[in-house]
C-alpha positions as CSV (number, residue, x, y, z in Angstrom):
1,X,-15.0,55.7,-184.1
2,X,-17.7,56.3,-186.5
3,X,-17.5,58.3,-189.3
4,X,-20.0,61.2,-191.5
5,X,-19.2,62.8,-194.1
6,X,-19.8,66.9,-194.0
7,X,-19.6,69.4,-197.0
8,X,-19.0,72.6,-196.0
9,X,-18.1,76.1,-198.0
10,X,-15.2,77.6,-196.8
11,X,-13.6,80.8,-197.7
12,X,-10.7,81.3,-200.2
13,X,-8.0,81.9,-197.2
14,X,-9.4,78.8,-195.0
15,X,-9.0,77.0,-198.5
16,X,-5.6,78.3,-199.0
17,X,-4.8,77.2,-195.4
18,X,-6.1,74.0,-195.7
19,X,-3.5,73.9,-198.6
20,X,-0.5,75.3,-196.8
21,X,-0.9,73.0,-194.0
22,X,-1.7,69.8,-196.1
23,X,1.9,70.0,-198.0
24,X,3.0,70.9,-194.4
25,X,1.7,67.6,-193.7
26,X,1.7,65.7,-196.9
27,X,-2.0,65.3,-196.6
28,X,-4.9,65.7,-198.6
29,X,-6.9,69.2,-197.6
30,X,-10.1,67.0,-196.7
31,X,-7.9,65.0,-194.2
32,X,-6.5,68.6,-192.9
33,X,-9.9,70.1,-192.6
34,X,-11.1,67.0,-190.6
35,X,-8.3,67.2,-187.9
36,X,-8.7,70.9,-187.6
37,X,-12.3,70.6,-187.1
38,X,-12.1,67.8,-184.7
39,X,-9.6,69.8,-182.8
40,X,-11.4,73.0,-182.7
41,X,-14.3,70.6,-181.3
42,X,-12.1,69.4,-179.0
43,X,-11.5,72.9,-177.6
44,X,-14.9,74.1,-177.6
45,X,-16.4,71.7,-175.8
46,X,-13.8,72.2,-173.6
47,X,-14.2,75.7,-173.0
48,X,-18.5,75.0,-172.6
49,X,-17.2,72.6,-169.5
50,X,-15.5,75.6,-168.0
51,X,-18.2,77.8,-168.9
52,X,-20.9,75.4,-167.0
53,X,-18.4,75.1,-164.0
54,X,-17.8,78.8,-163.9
55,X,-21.5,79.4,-164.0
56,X,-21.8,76.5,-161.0
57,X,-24.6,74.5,-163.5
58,X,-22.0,71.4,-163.0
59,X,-19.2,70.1,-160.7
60,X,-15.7,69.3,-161.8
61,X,-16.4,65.6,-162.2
62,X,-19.1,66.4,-164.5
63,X,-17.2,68.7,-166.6
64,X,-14.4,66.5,-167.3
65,X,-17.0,64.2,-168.7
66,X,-18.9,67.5,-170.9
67,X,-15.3,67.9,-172.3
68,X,-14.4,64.1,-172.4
69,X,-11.1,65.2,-170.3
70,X,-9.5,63.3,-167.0
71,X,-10.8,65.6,-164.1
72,X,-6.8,66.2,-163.7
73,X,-7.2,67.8,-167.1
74,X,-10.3,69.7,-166.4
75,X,-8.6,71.0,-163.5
76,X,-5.7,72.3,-165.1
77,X,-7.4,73.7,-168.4
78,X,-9.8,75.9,-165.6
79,X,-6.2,77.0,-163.7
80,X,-5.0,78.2,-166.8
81,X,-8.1,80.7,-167.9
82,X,-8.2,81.6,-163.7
83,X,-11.7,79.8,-163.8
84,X,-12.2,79.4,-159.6
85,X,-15.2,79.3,-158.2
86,X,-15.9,78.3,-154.0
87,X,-16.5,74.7,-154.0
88,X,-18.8,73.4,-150.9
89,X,-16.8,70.6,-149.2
90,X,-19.3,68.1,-149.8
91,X,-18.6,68.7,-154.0
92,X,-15.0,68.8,-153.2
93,X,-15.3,65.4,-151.1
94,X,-17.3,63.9,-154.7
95,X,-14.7,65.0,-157.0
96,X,-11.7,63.8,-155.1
97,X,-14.0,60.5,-154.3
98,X,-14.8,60.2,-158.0
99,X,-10.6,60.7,-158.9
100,X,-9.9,57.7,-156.2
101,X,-12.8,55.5,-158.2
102,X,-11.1,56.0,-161.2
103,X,-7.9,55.1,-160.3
104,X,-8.7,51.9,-159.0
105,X,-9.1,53.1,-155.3
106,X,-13.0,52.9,-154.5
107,X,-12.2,51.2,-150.9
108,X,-10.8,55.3,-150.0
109,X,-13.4,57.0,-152.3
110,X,-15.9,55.0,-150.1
111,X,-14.3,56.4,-146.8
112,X,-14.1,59.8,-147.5
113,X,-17.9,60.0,-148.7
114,X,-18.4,58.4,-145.5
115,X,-16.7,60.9,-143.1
């Protein structure tokens, strides 16, 4: 994975944070404020896949891929903030068709598109 470098200002209680958790950790703060940041990236982008699949601007497959999750993921993190929305059978019939590809099963992905 590649690499930049950001400065950023933070306030004096994300700097004492940073602090707290890096003797937590025995890590530097830099090295704490990177993992925090790539995990609250993690969770936005996460929660802007639910938001487009809410607002029906995507399907489930294409969510999991906004949020770089498995659909099974995707489909768990929307259960758990009661994100449901109707699905049209032929979506439905995509989504499960694009789980089967994944896991190696294309000959049944390619019959249920076809029925």
């Amino acid at each position: 994975m590649t690499s930049r470098t950001l400065g950023v200002k933070v306030e004096e209680e994300t700097w004492q944070t940073l602090e707290l958790l890096g003797r937590w950790r025995a890590a530097p703060r830099a090295e704490m404020a990177s993992r925090l940041l790539q995990e609250g990236a993690r969770q936005a982008r996460l929660e802007y896949a639910a938001e487009l699949y809410r607002q029906q601007e995507v399907t489930l497959e294409r969510a999991a891929e906004v949020a770089a999750v498995s659909i099974y993921d995707m489909m768990a993190y929307l259960r758990q903030q009661g994100i449901s929305r109707p699905s049209h059978i032929e979506e439905m019939r995509a989504d499960v068709a694009a789980m089967l590809i994944r896991s190696g099963r294309s000959d049944i992905a390619e019959r249920l598109v076809q029925s």
